[in-house]
N, C-alpha and C positions, 0 to 999 in steps of 0.2 A: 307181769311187771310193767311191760310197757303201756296194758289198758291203764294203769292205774295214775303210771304217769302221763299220758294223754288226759284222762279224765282232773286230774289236778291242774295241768294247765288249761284247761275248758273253763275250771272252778274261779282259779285266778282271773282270768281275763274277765269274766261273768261277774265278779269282785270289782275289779279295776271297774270296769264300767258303770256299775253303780256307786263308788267312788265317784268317779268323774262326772258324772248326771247329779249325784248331791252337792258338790262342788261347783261347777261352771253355773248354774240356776242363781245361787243365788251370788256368785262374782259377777255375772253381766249384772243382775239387780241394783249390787250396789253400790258398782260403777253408775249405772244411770242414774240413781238417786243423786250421787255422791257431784255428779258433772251438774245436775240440775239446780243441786240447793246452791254449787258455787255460781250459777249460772244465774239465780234467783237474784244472790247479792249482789252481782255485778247492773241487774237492770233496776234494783233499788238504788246502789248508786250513782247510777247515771239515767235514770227515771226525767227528770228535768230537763235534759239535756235531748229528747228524743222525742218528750210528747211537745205537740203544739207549731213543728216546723214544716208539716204538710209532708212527712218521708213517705215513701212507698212502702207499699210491704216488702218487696225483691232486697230495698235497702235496707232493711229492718230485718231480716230472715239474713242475710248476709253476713251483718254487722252480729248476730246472736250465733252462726254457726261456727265462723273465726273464732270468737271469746269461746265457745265451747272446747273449741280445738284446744286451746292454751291453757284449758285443765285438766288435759287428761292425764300430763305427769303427778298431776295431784292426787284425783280421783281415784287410780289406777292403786298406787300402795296402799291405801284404805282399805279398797274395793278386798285387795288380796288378804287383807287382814283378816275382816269381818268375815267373807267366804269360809276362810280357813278354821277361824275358831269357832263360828258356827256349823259347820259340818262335821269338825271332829266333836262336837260340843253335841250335838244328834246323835252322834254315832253312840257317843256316850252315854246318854240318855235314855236308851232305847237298847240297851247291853249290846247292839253290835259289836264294840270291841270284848267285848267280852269273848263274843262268838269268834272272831277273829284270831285270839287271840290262842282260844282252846283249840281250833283249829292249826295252829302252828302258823300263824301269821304275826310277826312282831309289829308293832308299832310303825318302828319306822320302815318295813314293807310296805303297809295302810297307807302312810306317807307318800308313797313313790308316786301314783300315778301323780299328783295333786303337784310333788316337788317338778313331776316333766313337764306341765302345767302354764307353772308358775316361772321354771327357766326359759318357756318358750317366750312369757311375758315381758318377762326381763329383755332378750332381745329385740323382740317388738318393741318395744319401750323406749330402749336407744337407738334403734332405726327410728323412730317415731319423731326424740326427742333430735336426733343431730340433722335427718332429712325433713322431715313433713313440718316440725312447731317452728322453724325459722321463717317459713314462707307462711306459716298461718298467722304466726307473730307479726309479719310484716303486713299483709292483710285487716289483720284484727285493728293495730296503731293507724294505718290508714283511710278507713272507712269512718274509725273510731275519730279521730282528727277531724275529717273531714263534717261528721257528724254536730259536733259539738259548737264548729264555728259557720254551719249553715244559721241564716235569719232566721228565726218564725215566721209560718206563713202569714201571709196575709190575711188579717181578723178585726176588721174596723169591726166594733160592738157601739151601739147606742150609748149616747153619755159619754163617752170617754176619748179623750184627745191619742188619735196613731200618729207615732212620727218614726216609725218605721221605713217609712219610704223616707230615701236623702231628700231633703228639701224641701218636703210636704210636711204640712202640722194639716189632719182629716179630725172632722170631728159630725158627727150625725145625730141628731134627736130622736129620732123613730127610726124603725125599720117591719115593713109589714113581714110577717113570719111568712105565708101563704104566695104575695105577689112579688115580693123580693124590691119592692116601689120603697126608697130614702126620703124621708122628709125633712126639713129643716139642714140644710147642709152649707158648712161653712169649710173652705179650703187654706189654708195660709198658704201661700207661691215662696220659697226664700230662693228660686232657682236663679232670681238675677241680679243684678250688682247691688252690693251690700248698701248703694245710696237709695235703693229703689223697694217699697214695701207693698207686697198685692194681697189683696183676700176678695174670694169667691164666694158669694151668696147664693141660695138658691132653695126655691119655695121644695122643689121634689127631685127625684134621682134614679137612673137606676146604675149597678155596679155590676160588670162583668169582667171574665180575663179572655184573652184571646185562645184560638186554639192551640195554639203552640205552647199557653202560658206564659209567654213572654213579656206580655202587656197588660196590662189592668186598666181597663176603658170608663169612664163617668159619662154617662148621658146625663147632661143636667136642663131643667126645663125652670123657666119664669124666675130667672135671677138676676143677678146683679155683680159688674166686676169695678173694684177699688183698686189704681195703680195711685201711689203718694211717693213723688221725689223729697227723700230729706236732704240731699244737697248734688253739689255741680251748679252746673252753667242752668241744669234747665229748674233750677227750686223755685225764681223767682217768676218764669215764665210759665210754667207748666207743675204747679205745686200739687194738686190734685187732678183726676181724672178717676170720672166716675163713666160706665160703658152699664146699658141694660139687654139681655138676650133673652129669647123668646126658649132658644133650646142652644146650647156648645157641648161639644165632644171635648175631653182631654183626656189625655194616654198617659200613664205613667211605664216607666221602664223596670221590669220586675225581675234582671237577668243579674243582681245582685244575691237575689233570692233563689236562684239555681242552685240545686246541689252537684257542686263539682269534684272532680277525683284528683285526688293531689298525684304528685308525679314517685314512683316508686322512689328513684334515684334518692329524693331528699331524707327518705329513713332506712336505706340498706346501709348507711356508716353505725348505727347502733348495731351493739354487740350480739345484744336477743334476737336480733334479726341472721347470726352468722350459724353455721356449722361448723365441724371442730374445725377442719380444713382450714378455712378463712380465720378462726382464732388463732390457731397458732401460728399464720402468716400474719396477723394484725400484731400480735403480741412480740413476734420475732421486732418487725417493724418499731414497735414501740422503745422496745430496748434498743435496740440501732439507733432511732433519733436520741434516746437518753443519752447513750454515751458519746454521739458528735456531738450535745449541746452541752456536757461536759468538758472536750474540749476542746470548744472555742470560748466556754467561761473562764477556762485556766489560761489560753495563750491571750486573751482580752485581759487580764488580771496580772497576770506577768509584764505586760506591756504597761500598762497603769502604773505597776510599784516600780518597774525601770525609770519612769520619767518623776515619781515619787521619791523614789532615789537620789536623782540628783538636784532635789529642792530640798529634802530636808536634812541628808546626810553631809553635810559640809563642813571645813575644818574650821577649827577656830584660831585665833594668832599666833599658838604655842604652836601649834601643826598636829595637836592631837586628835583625833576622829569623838565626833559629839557624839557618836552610836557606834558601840562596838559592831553592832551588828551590821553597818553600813557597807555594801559591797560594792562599792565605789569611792576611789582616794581624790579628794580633788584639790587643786592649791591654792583655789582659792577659800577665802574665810568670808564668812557669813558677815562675822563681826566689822570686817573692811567695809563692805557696804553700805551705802547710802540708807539714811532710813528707811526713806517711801523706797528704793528698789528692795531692800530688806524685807517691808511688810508685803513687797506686791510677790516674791519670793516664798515668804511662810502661807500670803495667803491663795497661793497657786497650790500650796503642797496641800493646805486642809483641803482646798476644791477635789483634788485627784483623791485624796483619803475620803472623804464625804463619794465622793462617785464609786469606791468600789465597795464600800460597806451599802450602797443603793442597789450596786449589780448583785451583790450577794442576795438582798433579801429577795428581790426580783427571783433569781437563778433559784434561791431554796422555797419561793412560792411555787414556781414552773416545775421543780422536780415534787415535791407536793403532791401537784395537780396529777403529775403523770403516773406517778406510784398509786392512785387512787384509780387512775385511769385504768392503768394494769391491772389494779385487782377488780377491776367490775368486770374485766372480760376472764378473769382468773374463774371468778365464781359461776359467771355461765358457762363456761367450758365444762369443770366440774361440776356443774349441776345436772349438764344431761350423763354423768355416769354415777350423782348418789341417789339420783331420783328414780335409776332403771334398777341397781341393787336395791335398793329397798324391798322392791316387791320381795325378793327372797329373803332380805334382811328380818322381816316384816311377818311372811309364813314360818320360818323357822319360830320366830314369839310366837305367832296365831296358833298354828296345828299343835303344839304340843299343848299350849296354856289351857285349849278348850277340850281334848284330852283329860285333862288336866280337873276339871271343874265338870265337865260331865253336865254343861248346861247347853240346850236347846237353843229354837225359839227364835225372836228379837230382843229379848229383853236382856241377859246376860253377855250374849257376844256382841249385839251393840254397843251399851255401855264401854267396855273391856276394849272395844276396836277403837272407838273414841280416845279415851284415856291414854292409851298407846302411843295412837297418831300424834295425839295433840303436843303429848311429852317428845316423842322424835321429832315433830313437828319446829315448837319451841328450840329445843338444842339447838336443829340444823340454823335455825334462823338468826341464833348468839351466834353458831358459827360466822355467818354470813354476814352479822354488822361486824364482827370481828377482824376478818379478813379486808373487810372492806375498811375498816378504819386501822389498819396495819398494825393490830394488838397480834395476832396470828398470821402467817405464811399462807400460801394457797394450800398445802395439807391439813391446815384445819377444817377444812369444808368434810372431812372425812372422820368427824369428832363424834356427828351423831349416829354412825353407821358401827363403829368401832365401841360405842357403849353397848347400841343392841346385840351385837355380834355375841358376846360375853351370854346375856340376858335370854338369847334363844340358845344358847350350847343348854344353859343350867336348863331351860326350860324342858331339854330334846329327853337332857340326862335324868331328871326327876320325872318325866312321865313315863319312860321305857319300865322306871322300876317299880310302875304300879303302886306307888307314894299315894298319900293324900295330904292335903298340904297341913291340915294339923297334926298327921307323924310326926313326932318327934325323933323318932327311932331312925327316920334318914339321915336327919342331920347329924344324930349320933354319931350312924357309920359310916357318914362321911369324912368328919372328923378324926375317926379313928382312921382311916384309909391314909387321909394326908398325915396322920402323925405319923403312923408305919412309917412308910414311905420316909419321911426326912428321917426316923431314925436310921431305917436303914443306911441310909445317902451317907448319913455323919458316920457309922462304924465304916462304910468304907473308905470314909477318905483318913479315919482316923488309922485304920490298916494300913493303908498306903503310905504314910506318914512313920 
């Protein structure tokens, strides 16, 4: 008895393992693919912004491994998908479960290694998403920043006027491909006072940068320099000035052109940059300012309608109160006074009336702002835990559906992981303008997790029972299961009764 069960758990584990080998192959696969194509569309769209400014590669490999980092909450529940229903979707295909199956192994044992898996992903996932993607987040925005508002390098081309350098208009006719020798070279100067206008002539050239980079040097040979006062003291003395050189050196200063690193500080106040930690200290914080700006808008408003009060609630000569609702009695009458002091009176009280219907829209723009504030850090807080359930949200549909269909390959459980994603995808992101335009709570962020939820139970339930999805005969005895059942329900409460 005990070989037998020694040798069955030899068998299991010998199982498991190849589970887990059909499994993990093709989940790294399709994370990589999955990080790469979002990686693709990120250098399509900022393609323009990266070629042409002389970046290093160090800056460019940098700048691509942060954006990599910042998909992998993406990648990751895909990746879990397609693995899952392509593996069981093999197994299928190839009567391993069948084998499995006749051997006394259910389904959802098959499942197990693949679900320990997938909960270990899960973990990883939210370690990933509340330590490692804030600091890559933060990374990615500032290299990415810094990238965008570098100049292009410097690329004087024949024919065409640079004014890329402050205060130079460069313009060159030839350029020998071979000697690097400028020919025909004309400079606009705009570097000195706006009465004073120069341009530099010159038969030949040559263009270098220094070693540091920092300067961009013109050898210029057999030209000619135009300084023209168009006004001051000296137009009439000195109106032109023409100078001819043999050879002149000028330097332009090219430390505009640096690529510089912005200072962390200025983007650790965005939210994406925070972990839960700092979220829910930021968000406590936000509701704290909410409600002290609360009130000081009420005790600022209460003081307002006190001095409102006593301009427009006043008796008239009977001594009756012109507003019952006036909370103040006072003996004098409106009507006694003088006219001009009477209009300088009413039109005191419209001013104070006009100033707090002003504080109000103010106060209800400011809380506006802040409620939107709150839900943008609502949504990243929960999105590093719908984006680590997923994975299992994800395999629960995956393993049974391909199960299920009994299809291989790329071609079925592609498609299928697709379709999936894109449909949880969509929801989650209703969710998320939702939330953020205050149509839902911050527990709506948890809308598209709680439809798959439903979606991978039916899925677990219909493939254990060796269904095929055009039996009709399940649904049958499904149907008949839940009608039982509530009969039964109603005779007992009808008994009880």
């Amino acid at each position: 008895m005990d070989i037998v069960t020694d040798t069955d758990k030899t068998l299991m584990k010998q199982i498991d393992r190849h589970i887990l080998r059909s499994f993990i192959g093709p989940l790294l696969l399709t994370f990589s693919i999955a990080v790469f194509v979002l990686l693709m569309q990120f250098v399509w769209k900022y393609i323009d912004d990266m070629v042409g400014k002389g970046l290093s590669v160090g800056v460019i490999a940098e700048l691509l491994f942060y954006a990599s980092a910042t998909f992998v909450p993406m990648a990751l529940p895909i990746a879990v998908l397609f693995a899952s229903i392509m593996t069981m979707g093999n197994f299928g295909e190839k009567y391993e479960l069948i084998a499995m199956k006749a051997g006394g192994i259910s389904l959802r044992r098959a499942m197990m290694p693949m679900a320990v898996v997938v909960t270990l992903l899960t973990l990883v996932a939210f370690f990933f998403a509340n330590n490692v993607l804030p600091a890559a987040t933060l990374r990615y925005r500032m290299t990415l920043y810094d990238v965008t508002r570098k100049k292009p390098a410097v690329n004087i081309r024949p024919s065409e006027y640079y004014s890329e350098i402050e205060g130079y208009v460069i313009r060159i006719n030839e350029k020998d491909p071979e000697t690097g020798v400028l020919k025909d070279i004309i400079i606009y100067d705009h570097t000195q006072s706006p009465s004073q206008s120069s341009i530099i002539l010159a038969e030949k050239g040559t263009m270098q940068t220094s070693a540091d980079g920092q300067y961009l040097v013109f050898t210029l040979h057999d030209g000619h320099s135009y300084t023209e006062e168009t006004d001051g003291d000296n137009r009439e003395s000195r109106p032109f000035t023409a100078v001819d050189f043999k050879e002149q050196t000028l330097t332009f200063d090219l430390s505009s052109f640096a690529f510089d690193k912005s200072d962390k500080e200025s983007f650790r106040s965005n939210c994406q940059m925070m972990n839960v930690k700092q979220l829910d200290s930021t968000t406590r914080q936000i509701k704290t300012d909410a409600v002290k700006r609360y009130a000081d808008f009420t005790a600022s408003t209460m003081s307002k309608m006190s001095i409102y009060n006593r301009y427009a609630h006043l008796k008239d000569k009977k001594g009756s109160a012109m507003s019952k609702a006036a909370p103040f009695n006072y003996e004098k009458s409106i009507a006694s006074l003088k006219q001009e002091k009477r209009l300088r009176v009413l039109n005191r009280a419209r001013a104070i009336s006009d100033q707090i219907m002003s504080d109000y829209k103010v106060y209800s723009q400011v809380m506006k702002s802040d409620k939107e504030y709150l839900a943008r850090h609502y949504v990243v807080w929960y999105r590093k835990y719908t984006f680590s359930i997923a994975c299992i949200v994800l395999f629960l549909v995956g393993a049974p559906f391909g199960s299920i269909v009994r299809k291989g390959g790329l071609g079925m459980p592609l498609v299928a992981s697709v379709l999936f994603f894109v449909l949880y995808y969509v929801i989650d992101m209703i969710d998320e303008k939702s939330v953020r335009g205050g149509a839902m709570d911050e527990w709506g962020m948890w809308v598209a997790t709680l439809v798959f939820i439903p979606i991978g139970i039916f899925l677990t339930v219909y493939a254990t029972t060796d269904s095929s999805p055009s039996n009709m005969r399940w649904y049958i005895k499904l149907r008949e299961r839940i009608s039982v059942r509530f009969h039964r329900r109603k005779k007992g409460e009808n008994a009880e009764k």
